[in-house]
N, CA, C and O of each residue as an XYZ file, in Angstrom:
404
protein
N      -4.912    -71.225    -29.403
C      -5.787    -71.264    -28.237
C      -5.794    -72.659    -27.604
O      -5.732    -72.760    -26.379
N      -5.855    -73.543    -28.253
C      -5.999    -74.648    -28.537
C      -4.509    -75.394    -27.414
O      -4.676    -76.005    -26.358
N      -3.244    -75.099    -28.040
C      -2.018    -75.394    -27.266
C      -2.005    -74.941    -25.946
O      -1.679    -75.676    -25.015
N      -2.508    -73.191    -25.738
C      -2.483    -72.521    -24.648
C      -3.535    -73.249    -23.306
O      -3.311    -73.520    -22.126
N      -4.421    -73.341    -23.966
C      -5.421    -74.945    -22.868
C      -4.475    -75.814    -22.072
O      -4.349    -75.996    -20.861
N      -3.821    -76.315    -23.183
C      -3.270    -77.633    -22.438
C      -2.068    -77.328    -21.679
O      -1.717    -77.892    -20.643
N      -1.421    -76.312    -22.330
C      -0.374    -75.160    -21.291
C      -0.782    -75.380    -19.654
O      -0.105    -75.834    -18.732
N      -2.173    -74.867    -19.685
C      -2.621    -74.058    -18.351
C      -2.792    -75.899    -18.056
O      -1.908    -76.439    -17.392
N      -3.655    -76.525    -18.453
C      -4.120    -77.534    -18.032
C      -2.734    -78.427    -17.437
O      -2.520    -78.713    -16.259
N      -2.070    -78.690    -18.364
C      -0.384    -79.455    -17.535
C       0.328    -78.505    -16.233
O       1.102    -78.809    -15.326
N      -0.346    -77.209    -16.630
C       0.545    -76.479    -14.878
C      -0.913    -76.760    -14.123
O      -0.329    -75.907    -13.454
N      -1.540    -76.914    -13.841
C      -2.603    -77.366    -13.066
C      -2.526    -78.800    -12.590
O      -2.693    -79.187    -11.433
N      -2.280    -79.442    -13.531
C      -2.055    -80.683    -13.323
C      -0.500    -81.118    -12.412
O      -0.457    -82.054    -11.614
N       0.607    -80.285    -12.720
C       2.316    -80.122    -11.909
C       1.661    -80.015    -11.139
O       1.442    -81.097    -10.593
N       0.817    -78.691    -10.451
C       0.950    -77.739     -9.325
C       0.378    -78.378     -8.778
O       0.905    -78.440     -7.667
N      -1.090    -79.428     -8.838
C      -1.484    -80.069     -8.057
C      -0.549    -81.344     -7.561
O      -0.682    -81.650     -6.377
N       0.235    -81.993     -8.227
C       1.072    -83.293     -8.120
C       2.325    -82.855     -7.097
O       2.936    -83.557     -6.291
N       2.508    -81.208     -7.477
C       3.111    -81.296     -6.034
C       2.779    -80.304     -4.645
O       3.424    -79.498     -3.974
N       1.516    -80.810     -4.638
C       0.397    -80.907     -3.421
C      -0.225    -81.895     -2.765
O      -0.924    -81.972     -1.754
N       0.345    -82.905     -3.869
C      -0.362    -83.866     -3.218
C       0.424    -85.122     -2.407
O       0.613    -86.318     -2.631
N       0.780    -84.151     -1.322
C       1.257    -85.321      0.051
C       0.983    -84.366      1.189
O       0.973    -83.135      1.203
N       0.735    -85.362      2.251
C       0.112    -84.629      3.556
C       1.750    -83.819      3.994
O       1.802    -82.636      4.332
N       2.533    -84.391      3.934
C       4.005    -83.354      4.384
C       4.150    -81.991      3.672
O       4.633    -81.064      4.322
N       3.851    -81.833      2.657
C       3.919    -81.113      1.643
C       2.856    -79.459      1.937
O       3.132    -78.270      1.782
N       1.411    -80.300      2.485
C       0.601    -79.551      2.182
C       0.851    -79.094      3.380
O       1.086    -77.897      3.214
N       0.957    -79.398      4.712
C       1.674    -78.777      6.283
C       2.614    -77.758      6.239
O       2.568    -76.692      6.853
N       3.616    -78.216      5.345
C       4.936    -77.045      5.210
C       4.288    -75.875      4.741
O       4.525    -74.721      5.099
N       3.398    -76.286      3.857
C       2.342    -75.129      2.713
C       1.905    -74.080      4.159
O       2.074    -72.875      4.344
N       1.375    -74.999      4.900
C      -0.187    -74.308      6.202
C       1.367    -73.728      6.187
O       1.778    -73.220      5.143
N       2.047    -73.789      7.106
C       3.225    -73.513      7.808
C       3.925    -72.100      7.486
O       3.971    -71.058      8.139
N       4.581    -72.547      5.932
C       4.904    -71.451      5.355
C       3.481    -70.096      5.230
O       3.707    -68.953      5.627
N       2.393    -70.407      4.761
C       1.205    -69.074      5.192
C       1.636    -68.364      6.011
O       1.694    -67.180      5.681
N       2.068    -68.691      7.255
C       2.288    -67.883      8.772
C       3.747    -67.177      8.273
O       3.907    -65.998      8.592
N       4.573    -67.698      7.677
C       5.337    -66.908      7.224
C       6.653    -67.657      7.317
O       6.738    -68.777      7.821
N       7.651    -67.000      6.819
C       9.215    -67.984      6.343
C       9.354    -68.678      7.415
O       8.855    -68.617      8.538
N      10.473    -69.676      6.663
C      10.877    -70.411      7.965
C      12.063    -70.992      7.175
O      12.331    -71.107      5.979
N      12.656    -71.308      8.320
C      14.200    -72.456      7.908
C      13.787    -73.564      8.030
O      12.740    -73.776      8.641
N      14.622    -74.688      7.392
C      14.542    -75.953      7.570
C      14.413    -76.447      8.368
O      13.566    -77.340      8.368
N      15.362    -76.102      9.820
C      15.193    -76.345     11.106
C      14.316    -75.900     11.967
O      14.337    -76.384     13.099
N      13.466    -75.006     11.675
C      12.227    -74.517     12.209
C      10.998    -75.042     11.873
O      10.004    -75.094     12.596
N      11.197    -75.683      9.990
C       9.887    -76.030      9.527
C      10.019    -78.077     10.297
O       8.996    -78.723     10.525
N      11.198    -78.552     10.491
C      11.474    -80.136     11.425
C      10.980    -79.916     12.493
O      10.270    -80.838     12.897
N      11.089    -78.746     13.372
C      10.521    -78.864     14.906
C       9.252    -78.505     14.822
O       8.574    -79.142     15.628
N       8.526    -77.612     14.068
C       7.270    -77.407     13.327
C       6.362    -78.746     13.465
O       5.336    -79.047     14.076
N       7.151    -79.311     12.693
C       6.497    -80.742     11.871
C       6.742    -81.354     12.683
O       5.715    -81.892     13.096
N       8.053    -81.786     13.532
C       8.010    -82.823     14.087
C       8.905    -83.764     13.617
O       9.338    -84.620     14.389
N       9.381    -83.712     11.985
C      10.238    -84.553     11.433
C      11.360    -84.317     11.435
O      11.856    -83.283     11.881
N      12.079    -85.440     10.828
C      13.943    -85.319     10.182
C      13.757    -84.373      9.433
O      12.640    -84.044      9.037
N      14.965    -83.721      9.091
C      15.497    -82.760      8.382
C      15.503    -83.602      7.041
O      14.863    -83.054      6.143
N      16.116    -84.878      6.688
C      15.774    -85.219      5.401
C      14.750    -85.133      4.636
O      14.502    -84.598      3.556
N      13.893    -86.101      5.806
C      11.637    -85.732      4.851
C      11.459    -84.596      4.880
O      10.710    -84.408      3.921
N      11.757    -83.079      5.635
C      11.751    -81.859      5.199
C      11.876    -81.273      4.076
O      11.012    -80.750      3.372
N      13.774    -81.449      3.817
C      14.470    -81.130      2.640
C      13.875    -82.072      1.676
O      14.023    -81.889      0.468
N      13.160    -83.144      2.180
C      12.932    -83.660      0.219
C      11.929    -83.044     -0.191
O      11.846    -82.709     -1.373
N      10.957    -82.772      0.721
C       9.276    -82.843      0.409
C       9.618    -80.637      0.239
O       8.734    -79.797      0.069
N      10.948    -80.407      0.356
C      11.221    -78.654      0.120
C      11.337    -78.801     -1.525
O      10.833    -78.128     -2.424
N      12.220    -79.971     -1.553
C      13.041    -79.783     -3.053
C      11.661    -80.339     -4.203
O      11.558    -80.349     -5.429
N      11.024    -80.631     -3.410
C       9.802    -80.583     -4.482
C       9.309    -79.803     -5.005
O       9.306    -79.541     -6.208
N       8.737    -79.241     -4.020
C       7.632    -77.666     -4.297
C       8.961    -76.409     -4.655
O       8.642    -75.516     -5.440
N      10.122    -76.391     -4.179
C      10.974    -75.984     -5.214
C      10.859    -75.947     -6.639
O      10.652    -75.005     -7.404
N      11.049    -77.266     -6.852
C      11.322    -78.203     -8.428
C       9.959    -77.470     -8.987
O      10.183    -77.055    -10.124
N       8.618    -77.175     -8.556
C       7.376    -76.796     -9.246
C       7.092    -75.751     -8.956
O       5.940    -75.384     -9.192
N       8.182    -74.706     -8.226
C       7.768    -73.179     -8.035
C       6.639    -72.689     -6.730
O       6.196    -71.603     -6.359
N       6.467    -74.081     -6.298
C       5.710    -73.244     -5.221
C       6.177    -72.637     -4.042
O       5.296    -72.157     -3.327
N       7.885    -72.489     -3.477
C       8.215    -71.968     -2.714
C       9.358    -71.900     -3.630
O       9.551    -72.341     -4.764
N      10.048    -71.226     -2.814
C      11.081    -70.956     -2.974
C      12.128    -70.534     -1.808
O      11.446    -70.226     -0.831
N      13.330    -70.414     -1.552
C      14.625    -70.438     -0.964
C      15.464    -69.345     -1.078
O      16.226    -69.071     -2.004
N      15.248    -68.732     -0.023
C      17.289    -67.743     -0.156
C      18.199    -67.946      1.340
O      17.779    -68.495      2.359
N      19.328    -67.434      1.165
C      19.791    -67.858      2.067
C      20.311    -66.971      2.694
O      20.524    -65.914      2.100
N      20.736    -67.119      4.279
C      20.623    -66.156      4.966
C      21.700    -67.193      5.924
O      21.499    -68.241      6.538
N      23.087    -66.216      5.681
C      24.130    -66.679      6.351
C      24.273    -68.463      5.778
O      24.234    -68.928      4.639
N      24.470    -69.209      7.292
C      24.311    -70.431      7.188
C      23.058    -71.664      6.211
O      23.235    -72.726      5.614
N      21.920    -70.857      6.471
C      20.500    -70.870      6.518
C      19.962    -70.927      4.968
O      20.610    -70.388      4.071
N      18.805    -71.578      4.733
C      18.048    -71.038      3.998
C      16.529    -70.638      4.263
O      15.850    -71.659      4.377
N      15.835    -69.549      4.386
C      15.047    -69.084      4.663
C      14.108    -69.272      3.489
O      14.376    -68.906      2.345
N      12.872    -69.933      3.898
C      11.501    -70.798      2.420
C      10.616    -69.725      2.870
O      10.404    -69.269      3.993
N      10.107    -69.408      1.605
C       8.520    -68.978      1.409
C       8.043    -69.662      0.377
O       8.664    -70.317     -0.460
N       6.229    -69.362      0.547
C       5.750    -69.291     -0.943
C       5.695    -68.879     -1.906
O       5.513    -67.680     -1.696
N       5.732    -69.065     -3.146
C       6.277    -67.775     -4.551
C       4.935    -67.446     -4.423
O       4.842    -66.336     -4.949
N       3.647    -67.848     -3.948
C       2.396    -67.033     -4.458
C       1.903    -66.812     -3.149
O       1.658    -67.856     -2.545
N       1.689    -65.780     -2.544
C       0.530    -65.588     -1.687
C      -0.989    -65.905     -1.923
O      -1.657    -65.598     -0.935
N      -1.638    -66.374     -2.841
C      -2.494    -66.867     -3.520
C      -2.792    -68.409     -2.783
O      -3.987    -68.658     -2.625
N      -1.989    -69.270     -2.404
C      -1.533    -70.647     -2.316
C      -2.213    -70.262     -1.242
O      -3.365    -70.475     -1.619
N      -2.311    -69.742      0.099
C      -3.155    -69.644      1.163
C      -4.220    -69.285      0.800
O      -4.977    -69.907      1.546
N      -5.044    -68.471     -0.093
C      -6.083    -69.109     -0.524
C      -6.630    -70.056     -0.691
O      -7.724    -70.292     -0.178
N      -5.938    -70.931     -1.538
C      -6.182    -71.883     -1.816
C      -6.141    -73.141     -0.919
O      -7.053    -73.963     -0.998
N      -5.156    -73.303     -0.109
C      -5.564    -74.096      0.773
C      -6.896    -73.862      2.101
O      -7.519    -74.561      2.900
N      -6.817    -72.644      1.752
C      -8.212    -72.068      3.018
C      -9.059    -72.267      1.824
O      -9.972    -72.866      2.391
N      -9.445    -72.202      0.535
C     -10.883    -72.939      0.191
C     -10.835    -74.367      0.342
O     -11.868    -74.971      0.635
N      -9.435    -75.147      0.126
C      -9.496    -76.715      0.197
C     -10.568    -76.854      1.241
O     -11.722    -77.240      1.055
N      -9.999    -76.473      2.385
C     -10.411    -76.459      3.937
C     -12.032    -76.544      4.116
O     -12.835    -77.300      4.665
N     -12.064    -75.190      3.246
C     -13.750    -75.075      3.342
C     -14.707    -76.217      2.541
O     -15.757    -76.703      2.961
N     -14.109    -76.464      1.415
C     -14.458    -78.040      0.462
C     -14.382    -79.139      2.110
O     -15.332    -79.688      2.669
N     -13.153    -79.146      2.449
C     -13.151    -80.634      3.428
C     -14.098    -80.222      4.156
O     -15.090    -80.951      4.117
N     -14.201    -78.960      5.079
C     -15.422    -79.146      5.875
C     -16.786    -79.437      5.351
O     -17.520    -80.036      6.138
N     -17.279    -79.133      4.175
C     -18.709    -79.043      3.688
C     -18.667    -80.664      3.390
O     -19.775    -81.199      3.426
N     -17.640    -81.450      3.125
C     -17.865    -83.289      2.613
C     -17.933    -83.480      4.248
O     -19.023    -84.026      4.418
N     -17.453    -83.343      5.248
C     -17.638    -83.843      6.983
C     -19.015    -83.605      7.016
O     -19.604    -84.662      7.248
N     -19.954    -82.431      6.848
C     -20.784    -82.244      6.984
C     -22.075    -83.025      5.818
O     -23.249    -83.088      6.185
N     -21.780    -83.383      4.902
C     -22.200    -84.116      3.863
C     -22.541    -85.877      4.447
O     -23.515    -86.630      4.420
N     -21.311    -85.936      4.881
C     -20.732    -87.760      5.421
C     -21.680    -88.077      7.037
O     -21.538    -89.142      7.637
C-alpha cells in the first residue's frame, strides 16, 4: 500500500512538472478544442515551430498528448479527456485567488 502511495504520488508529481510552463498549458487550452498539427498549434500560439515541437515532446515524454500521423503531418491530442477538466477547475481556483487579492 505503502509503495502504491508513492507510485500515485511521483505520477502526480511528473504530470504536474509537465504542466508547468505557460506554453505548455496553452497547447493543453488548445488541444481541448480539439487536434491540431504543429503548424496549426504555431499560428495558434503565435510561435516558432521549434518552442512548439519542444514544449510537444514534453507532454509526449509524460503521456499527456500524444501524436499520429497523417500523411506529411502529425496530428496531437490529449491522451485524457479528463485534462480539460482539469484545467477548467485550475481556472476556477485562479478566478476565486483574483477575487480573494
Amino acid at each position: 500500500m505503502k509503495r502504491e502511495i508513492q507510485t500515485l504520488q511521483t505520477f502526480k508529481s511528473d504530470f504536474f512538472k509537465a504542466l508547468a510552463h505557460p506554453m505548455r498549458i496553452r497547447i493543453l487550452e488548445v488541444l481541448c478544442e480539439g487536434k491540431r498539427t504543429v503548424n496549426e498549434l504555431q499560428t495558434i500560439l503565435g510561435s516558432e515551430g521549434s518552442a512548439v515541437s519542444q514544449q510537444l515532446a514534453i507532454l509526449r515524454g509524460k503521456n499527456v498528448v500524444y501524436g499520429t500521423k497523417d500523411g506529411t503531418s502529425v496530428v496531437y491530442a490529449l491522451r485524457d479527456p479528463l485534462i480539460k477538466d482539469l484545467l477548467q477547475v485550475a481556472k476556477r481556483i485562479f478566478d476565486n485567488h483574483l477575487v480573494d487579492a
